[in-house]
N, C-alpha and C positions, 0 to 999 in steps of 0.2 A: 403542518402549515395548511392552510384552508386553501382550497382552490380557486386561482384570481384567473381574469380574463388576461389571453397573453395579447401581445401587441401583432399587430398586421406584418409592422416590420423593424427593425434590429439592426446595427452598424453588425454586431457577433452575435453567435448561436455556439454555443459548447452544450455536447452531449454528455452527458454523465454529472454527477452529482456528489463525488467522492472527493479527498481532501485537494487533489490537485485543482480539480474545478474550481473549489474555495478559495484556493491560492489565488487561481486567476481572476475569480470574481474580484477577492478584493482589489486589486491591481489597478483593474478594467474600470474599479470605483473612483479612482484618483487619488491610489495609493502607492507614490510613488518610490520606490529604494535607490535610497544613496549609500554611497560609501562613506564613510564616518570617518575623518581623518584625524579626530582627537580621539577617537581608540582605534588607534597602529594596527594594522593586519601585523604578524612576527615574520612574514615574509617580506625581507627587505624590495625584492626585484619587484613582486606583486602588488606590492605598497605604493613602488614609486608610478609604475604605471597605471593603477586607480588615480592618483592624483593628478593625472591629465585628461580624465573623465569619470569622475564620480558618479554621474546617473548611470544607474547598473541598469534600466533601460537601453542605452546607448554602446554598451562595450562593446568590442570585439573580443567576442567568448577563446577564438583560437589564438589570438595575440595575446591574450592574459594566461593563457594556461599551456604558453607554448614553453613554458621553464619549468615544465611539474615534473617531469620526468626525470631531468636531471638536479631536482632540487634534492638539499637536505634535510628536507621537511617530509612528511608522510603523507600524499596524496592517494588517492585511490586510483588505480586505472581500470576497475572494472564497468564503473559508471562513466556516463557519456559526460564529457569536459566540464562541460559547462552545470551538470547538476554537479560536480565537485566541486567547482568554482564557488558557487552560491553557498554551499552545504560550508565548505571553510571559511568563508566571511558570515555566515549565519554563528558557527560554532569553531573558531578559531583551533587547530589540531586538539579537537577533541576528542583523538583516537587513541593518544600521546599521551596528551598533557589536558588532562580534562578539568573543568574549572580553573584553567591560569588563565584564562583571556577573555575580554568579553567579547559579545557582540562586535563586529566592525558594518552592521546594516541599520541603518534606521529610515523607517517608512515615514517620511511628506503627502499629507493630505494633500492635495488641489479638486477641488471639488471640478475648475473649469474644464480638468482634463477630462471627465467621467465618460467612460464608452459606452453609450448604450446595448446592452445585452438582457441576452435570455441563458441559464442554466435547467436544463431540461434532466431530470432525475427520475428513473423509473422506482425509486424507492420510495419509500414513506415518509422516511426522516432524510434528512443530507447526512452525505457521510459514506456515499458508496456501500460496501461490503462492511462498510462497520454495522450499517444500519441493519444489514439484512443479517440473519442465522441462516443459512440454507442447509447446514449440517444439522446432528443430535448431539453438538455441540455445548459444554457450560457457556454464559455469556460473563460467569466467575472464573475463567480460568485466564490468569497474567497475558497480555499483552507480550511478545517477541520483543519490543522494543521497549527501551526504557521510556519517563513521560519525559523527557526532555525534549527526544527526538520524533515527539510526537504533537509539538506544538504548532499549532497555525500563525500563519501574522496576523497582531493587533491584539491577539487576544490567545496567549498561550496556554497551554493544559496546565499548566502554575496558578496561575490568575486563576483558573476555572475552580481546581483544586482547593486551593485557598478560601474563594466563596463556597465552596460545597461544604468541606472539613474542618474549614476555620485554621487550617495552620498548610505550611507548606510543603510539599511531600518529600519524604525521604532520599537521600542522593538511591540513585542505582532503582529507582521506583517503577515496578512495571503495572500499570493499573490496570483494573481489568478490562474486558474487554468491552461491560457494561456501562465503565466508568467511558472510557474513550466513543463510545456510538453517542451517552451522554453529552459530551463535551462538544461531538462533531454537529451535535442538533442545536445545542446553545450558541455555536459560534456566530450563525450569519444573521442572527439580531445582534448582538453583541458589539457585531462589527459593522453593521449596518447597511448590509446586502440582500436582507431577506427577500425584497421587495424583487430581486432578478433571478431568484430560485424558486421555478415550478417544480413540484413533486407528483407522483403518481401517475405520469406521462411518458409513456412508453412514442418513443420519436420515430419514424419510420416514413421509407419511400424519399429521402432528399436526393434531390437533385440537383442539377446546374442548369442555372436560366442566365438570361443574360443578366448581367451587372452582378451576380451573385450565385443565390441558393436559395431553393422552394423546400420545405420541411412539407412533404406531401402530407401527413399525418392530422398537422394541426394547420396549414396552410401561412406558415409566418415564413416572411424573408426574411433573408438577410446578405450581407457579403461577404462576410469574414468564414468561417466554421471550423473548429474547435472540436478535436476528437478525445475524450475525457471519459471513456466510458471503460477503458479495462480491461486484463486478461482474466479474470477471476468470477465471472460472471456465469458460466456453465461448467457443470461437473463432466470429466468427462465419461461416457455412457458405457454400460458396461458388454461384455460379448452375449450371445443368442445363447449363449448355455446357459447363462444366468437370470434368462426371464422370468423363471416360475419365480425367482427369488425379489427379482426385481418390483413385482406385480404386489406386494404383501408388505402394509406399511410396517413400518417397526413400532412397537410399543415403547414407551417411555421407564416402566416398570421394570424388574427386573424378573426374567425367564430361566425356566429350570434349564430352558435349552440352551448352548452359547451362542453368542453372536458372532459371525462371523464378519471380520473387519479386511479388507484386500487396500493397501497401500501402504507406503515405506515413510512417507514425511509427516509433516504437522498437525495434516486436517486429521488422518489416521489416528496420531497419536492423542489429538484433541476427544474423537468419538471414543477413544479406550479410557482416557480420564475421564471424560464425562457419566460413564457408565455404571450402574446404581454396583458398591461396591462390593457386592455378590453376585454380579454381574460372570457368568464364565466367558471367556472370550476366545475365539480360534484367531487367530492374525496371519494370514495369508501378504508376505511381501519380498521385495527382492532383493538381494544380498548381492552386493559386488562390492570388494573389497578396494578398487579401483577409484569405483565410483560411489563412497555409502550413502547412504543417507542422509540428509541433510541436518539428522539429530545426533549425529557424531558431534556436530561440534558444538553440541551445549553443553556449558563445563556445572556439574554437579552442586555448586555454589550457587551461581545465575539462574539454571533454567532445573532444578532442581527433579520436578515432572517429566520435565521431556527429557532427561538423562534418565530416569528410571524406566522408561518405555525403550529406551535403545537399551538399554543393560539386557532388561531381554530377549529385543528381539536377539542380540548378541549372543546369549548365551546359548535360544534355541539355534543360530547358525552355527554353533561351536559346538553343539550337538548332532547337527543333521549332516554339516561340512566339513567336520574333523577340523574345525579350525583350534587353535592351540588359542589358549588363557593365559595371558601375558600378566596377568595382578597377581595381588601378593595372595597368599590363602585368608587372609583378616580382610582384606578389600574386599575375597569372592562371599567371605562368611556374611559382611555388612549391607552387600548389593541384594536389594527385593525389588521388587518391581513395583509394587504400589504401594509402600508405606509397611507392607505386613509379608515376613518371611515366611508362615503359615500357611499363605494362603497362593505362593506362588504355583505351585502344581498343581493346585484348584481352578483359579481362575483366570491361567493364562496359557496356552496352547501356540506356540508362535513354529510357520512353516515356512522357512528359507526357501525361492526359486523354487513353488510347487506347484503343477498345473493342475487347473479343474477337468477332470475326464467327465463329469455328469452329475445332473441335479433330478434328484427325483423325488415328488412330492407324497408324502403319507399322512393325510388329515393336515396338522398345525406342526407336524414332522418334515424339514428337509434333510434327504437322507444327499450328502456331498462325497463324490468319490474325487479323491486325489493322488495324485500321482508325485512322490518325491524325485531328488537330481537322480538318485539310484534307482528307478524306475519299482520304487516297492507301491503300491496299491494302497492305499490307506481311507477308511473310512470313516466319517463324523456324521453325526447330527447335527441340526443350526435351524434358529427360529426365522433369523432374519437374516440382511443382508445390511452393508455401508459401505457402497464403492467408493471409493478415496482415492484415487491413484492421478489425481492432477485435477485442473481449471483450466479454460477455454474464456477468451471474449468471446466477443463477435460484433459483425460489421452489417448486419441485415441489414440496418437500419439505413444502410446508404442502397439507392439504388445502382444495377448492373454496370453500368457505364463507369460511376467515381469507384463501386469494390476493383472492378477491372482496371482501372486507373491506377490504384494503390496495390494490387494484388498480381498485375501480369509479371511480373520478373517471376514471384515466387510459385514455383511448378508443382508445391506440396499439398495449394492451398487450395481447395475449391472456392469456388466463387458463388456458387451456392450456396453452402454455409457459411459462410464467407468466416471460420473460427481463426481465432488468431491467438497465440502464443508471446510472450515476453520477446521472441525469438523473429516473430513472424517480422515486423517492421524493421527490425533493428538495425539493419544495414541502410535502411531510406533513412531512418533519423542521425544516424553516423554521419552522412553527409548535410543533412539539412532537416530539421525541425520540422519545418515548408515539406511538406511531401508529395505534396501535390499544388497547385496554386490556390492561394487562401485557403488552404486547411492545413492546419497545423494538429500533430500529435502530442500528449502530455497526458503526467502520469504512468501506469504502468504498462502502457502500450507503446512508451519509446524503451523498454524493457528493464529499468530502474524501477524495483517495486516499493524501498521502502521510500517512505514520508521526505527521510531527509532530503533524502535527493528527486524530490519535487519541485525546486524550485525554479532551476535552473531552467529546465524547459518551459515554463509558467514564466518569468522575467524574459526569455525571448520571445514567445508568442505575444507578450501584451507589447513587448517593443515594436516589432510589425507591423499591431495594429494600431499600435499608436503613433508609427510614420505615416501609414496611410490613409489615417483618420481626418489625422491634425493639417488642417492649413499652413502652409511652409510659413506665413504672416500673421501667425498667432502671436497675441501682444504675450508680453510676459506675465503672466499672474499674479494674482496680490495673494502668495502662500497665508498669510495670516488669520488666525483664527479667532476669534471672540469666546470659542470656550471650545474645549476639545472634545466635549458632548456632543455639539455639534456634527462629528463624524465618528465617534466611538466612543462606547459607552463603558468603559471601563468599571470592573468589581473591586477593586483591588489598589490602593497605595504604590507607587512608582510606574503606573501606567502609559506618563507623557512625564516629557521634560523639556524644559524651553531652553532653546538657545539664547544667541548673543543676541540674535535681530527677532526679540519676540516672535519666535515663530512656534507654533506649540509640534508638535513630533513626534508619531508613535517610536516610543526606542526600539524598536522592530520585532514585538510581539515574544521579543526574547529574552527582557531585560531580566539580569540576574535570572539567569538560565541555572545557570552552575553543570550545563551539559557536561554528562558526561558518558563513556565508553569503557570498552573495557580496555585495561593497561594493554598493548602488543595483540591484539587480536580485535575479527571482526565477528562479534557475536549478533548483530541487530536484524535478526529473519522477519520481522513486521511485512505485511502485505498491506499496500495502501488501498 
């Protein structure tokens, strides 16, 4: 997107540029979500109490989801209430029973409602982390999540898909991740918010002035603010033993010498696939049985890749830890680690719980001394380095007074770097969204990282600002449209559908989803 003049000042300001922001942008546009009462949520108790307030605007998130607990239905309790809430009326127990129910949201234009806003994106494209590679990552390698659970409202990864391939994508379809950074750049023409997404604008120095917020960086007010920026935005850095390593880019090719890779999750397992397939690899990660890794639970069908990267780190821990092989002898025979049994003891080197005792450099030689759990001394060569072992946000962007505002309870956190964690806010947005006055959290920083469970906090941020926007004496709107171009520009057949009182209706960017999940488990690790 080309660079436009921002405005002086703004009703809201949301910082970040990733799916949640999109969610809210569109919102903030006068896109409004009802609940749909001619297709039934299957939660009878849920059901009856949406129909005494269908703007999902307007709910009370903890009176709707104060029966989830003891329902008979499958809710999640590890996301915050209210992204559950939204997540089950988006995708009706799609954990369960995926493809039996449609949709129970459908988004109402009203243009008169539209809040004026700015979306401030330091990326290039919108799309957060989709947009950016910051690893030696493929940008070919499947998406965690399937596309269902990766669609925006108004204009889903279906639609998108459709116009790109000409046909509709596969149930259980995990696109890549080139396809989804695609679709996240296409959306806010599509939907017709491009006009409130700056790019390439790193925000910095906000404050609080009176009536609002000074965005010291580019001087624009506002009242509202909207924190939308992410835990996944800084790797985090590695110890003073690893500078000489640190200092030496890594080459894209592949090296007689291995690479050595230090983390236990995704990003980890993303740099070892990525890696040209004569690639030798040392993998440096940690092994607790307690606690594995988070590619334990990719089941060998679904996430095919990242079960073959835990096989071995597995089997080098069942080597170094004396841990016992619970598979049959034909399973141990069948498990390789990248496609090729051949080349397992070639190009893949993996060290359970191993410390680096010392890096010493010789020409385009690192000579690495390691230390295993039995204190034996072990040493390798290695060209390069990929520190992998986690993501950080961060909050610079606000100045000392609002980080201190949002950061004194937590004793962990400097305020200096003000980094922050999935972890870091969680307990402020557990109680309140609102975390502060007029700033609101959303996205992966109220610590719900995938897509799905965006919404929920994106539907009560825009309700807030849409009590405190709107004059208590706002006449009622004339919802109707003259043509549904008008406010979205749909690629695709079944995009809108008109009610009884001519009113035209995004069927809530989900229509004919056919979301679905996997039977009795939660496979969907997507980072938004």
């Amino acid at each position: 997107m080309p660079a436009r003049p921002l405005p002086a000042q703004v009703d809201t300001i949301v910082v970040g540029s990733g799916p949640s922001a999109l969610i809210l942008s569109f919102i903030l546009s006068g896109n409004i979500p009802y609940y749909n009462a001619l297709k039934p949520h299957p939660d009878p108790i849920l059901r009856k109490k949406l129909l005494q307030s269908p703007s999902l605007l307007d709910i009370d998130g903890a009176a709707l989801t104060s029966h989830f607990d003891a329902s008979r239905l499958s809710y999640s309790t590890q996301e915050l209430p209210v992204n559950v809430l939204l997540d089950t009326l988006l995708r009706p127990l799609v954990d369960t029973n995926p493809g039996e129910y449609e949709s129970c949201v459908e988004w109402r234009h009203d243009a008169s409602r539209r809040i004026p806003h700015v979306v401030l994106g330091s990326s290039s494209r919108p799309g957060g982390q989709w947009a950016d590679n910051p690893i030696a990552g493929s940008l070919d390698i499947g998406a965690l999540s399937y596309a269902e659970m990766l669609s925006l409202p108004g204009y889903s990864f279906e639609q998108y898909f459709k116009t790109t391939h000409g046909d509709e994508p596969l149930d259980f379809y995990r696109p890549t991740r080139r396809e989804v950074a695609e679709y996240m750049a296409a959306y806010p023409s599509m939907v017709k918010i491009a006009d409130s997404i700056h790019l390439n604008l790193e925000a910095g120095d906000i404050a609080r002035v009176e009536n609002g917020f000074l965005v010291g960086s580019h001087n624009i007010r506002c009242k509202r603010l909207v924190l939308a920026s992410g835990v996944f935005s800084n790797f985090i850095s590695p110890g003073p033993i690893l500078k000489p390593l640190v200092q030496v880019p890594r080459v894209p090719q592949a090296t007689k010498l291995p690479l050595l890779v230090i983390g236990s999750g995704f990003t980890a397992a993303d740099v070892i696939l990525s890696s040209p397939p004569d690639q030798k690899i040392i993998h440096l990660f940690k092994w607790n049985s307690d606690r594995p890794s988070p590619l334990h639970a990719c089941h060998p069908r679904a996430y095919p890749e990242y079960a073959s990267v835990y096989r071995s780190m597995k089997l080098a821990a069942s080597q170094y830890l004396g841990l016992q092989d619970t598979r049959s002898p034909l399973r141990r025979r069948k498990s390789n680690p990248f496609g090729d049994p051949r080349n397992r003891d070639s190009i893949y080197e993996g060290f359970p719980n191993t410390l680096i005792r010392g890096v010493v450099r010789h020409d385009d030689t690192f000579l690495i001394t390691l230390q295993d759990i039995d204190g034996k001394i072990i040493e390798r060569g290695v060209s390069s380095l990929e520190y992998v072992i986690g993501r950080r946000g961060s909050l610079t962007y606000l100045n000392n007074l609002i980080t201190e505002e949002l950061l004194a309870s937590n004793q962990t956190i400097s305020t200096e770097t003000a980094e922050v964690s999935s972890r870091t806010l969680r307990s402020k947005v557990e109680e309140n969204l609102e975390i502060a006055p007029d700033i609101f959290a959303i996205g992966s920083l109220t610590g719900d990282s995938l897509i799905r469970f965006a919404f929920g906090a994106c539907v009560f941020a825009a309700g807030e600002i849409f009590k405190r926007s709107e004059q208590p004496s706002r006449a009622s709107p004339d919802l109707t449209v003259t043509s549904p171009s008008s406010f979205i520009v749909p690629q695709c057949s079944g995009c809108h559908e008109k009610d009884s009182k001519n009113e035209y209706i995004i069927t809530n960017g989900h229509a004919d989803l056919g979301a679905h999940g996997l039977p009795g488990g939660r496979l969907h690790y997507a980072l938004n």
